[in-house]
C-alpha positions as CSV (number, residue, x, y, z in Angstrom):
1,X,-60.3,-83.3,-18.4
2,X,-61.2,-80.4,-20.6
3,X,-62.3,-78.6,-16.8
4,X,-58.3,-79.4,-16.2
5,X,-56.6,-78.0,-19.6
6,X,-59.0,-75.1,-19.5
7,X,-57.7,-74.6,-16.5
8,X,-53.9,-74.8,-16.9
9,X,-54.1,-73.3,-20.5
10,X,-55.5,-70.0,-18.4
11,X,-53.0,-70.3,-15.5
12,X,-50.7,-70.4,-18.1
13,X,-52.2,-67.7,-19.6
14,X,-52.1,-65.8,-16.4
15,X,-48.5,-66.7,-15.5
16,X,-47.1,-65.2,-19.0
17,X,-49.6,-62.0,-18.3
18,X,-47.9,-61.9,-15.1
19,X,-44.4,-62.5,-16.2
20,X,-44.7,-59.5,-18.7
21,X,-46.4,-57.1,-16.1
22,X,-43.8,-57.8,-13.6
23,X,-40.8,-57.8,-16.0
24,X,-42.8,-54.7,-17.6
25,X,-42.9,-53.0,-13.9
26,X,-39.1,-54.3,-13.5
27,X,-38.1,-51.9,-16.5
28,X,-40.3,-49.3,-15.3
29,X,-38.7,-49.2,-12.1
30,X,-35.5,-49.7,-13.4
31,X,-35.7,-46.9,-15.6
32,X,-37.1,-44.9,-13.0
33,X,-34.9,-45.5,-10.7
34,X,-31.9,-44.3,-13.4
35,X,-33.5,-41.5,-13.7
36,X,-33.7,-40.7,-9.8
37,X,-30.3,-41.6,-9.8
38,X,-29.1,-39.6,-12.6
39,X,-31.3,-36.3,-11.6
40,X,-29.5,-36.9,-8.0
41,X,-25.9,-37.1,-9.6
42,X,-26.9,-33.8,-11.9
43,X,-27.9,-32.3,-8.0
44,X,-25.0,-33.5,-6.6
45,X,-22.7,-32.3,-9.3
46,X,-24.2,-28.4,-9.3
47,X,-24.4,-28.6,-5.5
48,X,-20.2,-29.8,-5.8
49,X,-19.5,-26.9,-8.2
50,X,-21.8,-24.3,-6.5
51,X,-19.5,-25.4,-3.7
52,X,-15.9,-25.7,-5.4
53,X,-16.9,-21.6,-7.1
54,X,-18.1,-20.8,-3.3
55,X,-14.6,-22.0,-2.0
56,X,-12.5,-20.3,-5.0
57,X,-14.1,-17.4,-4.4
58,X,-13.5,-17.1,-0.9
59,X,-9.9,-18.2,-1.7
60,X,-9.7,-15.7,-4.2
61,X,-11.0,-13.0,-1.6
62,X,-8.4,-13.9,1.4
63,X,-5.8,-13.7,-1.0
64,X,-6.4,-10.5,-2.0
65,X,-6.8,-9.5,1.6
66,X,-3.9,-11.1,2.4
67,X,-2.1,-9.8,-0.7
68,X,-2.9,-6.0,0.4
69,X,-1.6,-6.5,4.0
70,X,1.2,-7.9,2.7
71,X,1.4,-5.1,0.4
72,X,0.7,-2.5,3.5
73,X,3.6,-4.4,5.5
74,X,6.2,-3.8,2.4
75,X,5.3,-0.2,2.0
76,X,5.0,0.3,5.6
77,X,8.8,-1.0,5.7
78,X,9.9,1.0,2.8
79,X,8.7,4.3,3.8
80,X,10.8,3.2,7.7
81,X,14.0,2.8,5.1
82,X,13.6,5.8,3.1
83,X,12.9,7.9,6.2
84,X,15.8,6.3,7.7
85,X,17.5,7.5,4.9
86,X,16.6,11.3,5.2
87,X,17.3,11.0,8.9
88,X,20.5,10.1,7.8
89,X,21.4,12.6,5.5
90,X,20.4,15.6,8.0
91,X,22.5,13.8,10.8
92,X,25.5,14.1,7.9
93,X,24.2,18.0,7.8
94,X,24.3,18.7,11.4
95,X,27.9,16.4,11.8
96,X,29.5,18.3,9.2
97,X,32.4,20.5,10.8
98,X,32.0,23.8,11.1
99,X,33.7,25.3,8.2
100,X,30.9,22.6,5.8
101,X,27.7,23.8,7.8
102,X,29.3,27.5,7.8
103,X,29.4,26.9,3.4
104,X,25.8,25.6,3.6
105,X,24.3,28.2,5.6
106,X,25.8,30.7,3.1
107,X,24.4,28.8,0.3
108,X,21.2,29.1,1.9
109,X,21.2,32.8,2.5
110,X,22.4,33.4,-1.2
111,X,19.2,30.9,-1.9
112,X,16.6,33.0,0.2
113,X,17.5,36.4,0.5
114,X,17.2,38.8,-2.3
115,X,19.5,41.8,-3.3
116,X,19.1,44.1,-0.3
117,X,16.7,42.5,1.1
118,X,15.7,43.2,4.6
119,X,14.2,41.2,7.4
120,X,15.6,39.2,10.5
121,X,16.9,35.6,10.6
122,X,15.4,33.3,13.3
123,X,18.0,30.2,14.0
124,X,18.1,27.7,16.6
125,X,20.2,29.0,19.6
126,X,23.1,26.6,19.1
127,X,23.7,28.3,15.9
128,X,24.0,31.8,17.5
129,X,27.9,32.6,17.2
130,X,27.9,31.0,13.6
131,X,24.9,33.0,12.3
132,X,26.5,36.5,14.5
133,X,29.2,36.2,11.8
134,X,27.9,35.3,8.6
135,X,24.8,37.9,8.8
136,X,27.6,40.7,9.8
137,X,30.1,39.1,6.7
138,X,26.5,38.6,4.3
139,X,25.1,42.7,5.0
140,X,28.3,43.9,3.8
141,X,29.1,42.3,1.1
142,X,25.4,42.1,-0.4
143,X,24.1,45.0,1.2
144,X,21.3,43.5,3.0
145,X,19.5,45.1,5.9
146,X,19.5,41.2,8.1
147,X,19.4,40.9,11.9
148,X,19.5,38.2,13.9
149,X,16.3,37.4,16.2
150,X,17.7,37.0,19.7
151,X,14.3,36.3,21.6
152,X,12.8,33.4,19.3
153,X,14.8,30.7,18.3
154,X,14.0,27.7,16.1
155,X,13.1,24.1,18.0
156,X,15.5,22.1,16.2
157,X,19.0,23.2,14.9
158,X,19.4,23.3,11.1
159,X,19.3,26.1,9.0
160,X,17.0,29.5,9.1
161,X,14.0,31.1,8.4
162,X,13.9,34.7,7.2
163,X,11.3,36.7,8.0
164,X,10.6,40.1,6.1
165,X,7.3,42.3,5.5
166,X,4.6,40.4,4.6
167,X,6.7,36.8,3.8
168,X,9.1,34.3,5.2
169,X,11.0,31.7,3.4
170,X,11.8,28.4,5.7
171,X,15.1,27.2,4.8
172,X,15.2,24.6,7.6
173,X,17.3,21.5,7.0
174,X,14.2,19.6,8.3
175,X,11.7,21.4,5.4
176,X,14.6,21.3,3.0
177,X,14.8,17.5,3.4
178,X,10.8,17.2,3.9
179,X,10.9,19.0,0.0
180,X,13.6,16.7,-1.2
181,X,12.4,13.4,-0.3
182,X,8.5,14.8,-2.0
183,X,10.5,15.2,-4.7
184,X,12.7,12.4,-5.0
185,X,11.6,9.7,-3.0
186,X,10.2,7.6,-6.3
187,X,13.8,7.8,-7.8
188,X,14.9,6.7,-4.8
189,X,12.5,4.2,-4.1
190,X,13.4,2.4,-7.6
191,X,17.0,2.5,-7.0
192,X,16.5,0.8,-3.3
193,X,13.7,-1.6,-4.3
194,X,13.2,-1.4,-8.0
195,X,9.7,-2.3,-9.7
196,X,6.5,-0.5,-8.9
197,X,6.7,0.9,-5.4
């Protein structure tokens, strides 16, 4: 008998040795596998905002593309109106009835030509008989020394350039407007469109 509770008492002994390296090993691997679990959420969670900060800023950088296209587009469109606008106003010029575009052109030789000045005007060759007159009215009365250049003409019809020694002055509807909207196309870009243009 003693053979037999020797025996059992170290079977016994074994099982409860066993019991404790296997519950032991349990919490081991339990703990281990927490922490395999928790070092793959930490992984997951830097890959996920690596990946979220990849997409914003990719986001970020199409907008702004597609912000400064857009921007390009709505300039593109302004500059069409305000050019339209110009093209307007030198249509009114060239409309105007004879005795307005006769005023103008006088306003532009008083602008241009100095006190007894002398030099030739070269016009476009629709404005021939117009220009014929006013020179011949414009030498008397400011004694001025002008002709009229009868072999070169201008390409468009619009005002004059003078020519004298050594200078010219363009007084061209076309430069005149070109001037103009340079200097006033900001004032009128506010008043169309407001805001930063």
């Amino acid at each position: 008998m003693a053979l037999e509770e020797i025996s059992k008492a170290v079977l016994g002994s074994v099982q409860r040795e066993a019991e404790l390296i296997i519950k032991s090993a349990n919490k081991e691997a339990e703990e281990k596998k927490k922490n395999a679990q928790r070092s793959a959420e930490e992984k997951a969670e830097r890959l996920y905002q690596l990946a979220i900060r990849n997409i914003d800023e990719e986001m970020a950088r199409k907008s702004v593309q597609v912000q400064g296209q857009i921007n390009k587009e709505v300039l593109k469109e302004k500059n069409i109106i305000i050019n339209q606008v110009f093209q307007k106003a030198k249509e009114v010029v060239l409309k105007s009835s004879g005795q307005e575009y006769q005023q103008l052109m006088e306003k532009l030789l008083s602008r241009a030509i100095p006190k007894g000045g002398k030099g030739s005007i070269r016009i476009h060759k629709d404005d021939m008989e117009l220009f014929k007159g006013l020179i011949s009215k414009w030498n008397t009365a400011q004694g001025t020394d002008l002709t009229l250049d009868e072999k070169n003409f201008l390409p468009s019809r619009g005002g004059f350039l003078f020519i004298a020694d050594g200078f010219q002055i363009d007084q061209t509807i076309d430069t005149i407007l070109s001037d103009l909207e340079r200097e006033i196309v900001p004032i009128i870009a506010q008043k169309l469109f407001g805001g930063n243009t």
